[in-house]
C-alpha positions in Angstrom: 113.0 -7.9 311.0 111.6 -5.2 314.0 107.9 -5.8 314.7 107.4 -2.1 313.8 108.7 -3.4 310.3 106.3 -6.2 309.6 103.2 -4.0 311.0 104.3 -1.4 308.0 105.0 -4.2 305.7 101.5 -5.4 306.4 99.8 -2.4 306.4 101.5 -1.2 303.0 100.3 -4.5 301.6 96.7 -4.1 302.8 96.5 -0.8 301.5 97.7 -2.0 297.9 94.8 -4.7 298.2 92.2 -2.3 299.1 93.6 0.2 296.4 93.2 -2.7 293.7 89.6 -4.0 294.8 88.3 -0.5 294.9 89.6 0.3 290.9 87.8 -3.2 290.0 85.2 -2.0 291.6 84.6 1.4 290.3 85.6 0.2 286.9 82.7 -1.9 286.7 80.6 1.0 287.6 82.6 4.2 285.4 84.6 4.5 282.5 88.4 3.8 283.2 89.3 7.4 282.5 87.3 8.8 285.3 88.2 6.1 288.0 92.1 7.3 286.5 91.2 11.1 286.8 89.5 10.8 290.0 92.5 9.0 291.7 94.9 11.8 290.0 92.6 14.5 292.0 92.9 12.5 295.0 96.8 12.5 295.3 96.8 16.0 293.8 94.9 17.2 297.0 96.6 15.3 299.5 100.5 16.4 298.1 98.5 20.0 298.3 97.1 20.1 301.4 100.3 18.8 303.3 103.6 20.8 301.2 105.9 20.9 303.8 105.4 17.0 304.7 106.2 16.5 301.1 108.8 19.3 300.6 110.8 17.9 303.8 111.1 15.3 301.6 112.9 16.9 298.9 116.9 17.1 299.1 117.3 21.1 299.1 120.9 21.6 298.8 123.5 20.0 296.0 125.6 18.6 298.3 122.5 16.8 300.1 121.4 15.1 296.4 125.2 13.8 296.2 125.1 12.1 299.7 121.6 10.4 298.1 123.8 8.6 295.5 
């Protein structure tokens, strides 16, 4: 496995913990459907503020979503 591979792999997994600890956290501090709402708002920003870094994502053709499968 590159190096480039295991910094990503570490970083994803150091993201997940810090994700996890701060819901435990705010849970103990708010009701779960806020901490749930507020993280919805979060994401629904970010994929707003950057569309085409998530539309480049997006297959836009037919023949492009059959070379996915």
């Amino acid at each position: 496995m590159p190096g480039s591979h295991r910094v990503a792999l570490l970083l994803i997994c150091l993201i997940w913990a810090g994700n996890f600890l701060a819901s435990a956290i705010a849970v103990d501090h708010l009701p779960p459907v806020t901490v749930t709402a507020m993280r919805f708002s979060v994401v629904l920003a970010l994929l707003f503020r950057w569309p085409p870094l998530m539309m480049a994502l997006v297959p836009r053709r037919v023949k492009q979503w059959r070379a996915a499968n």
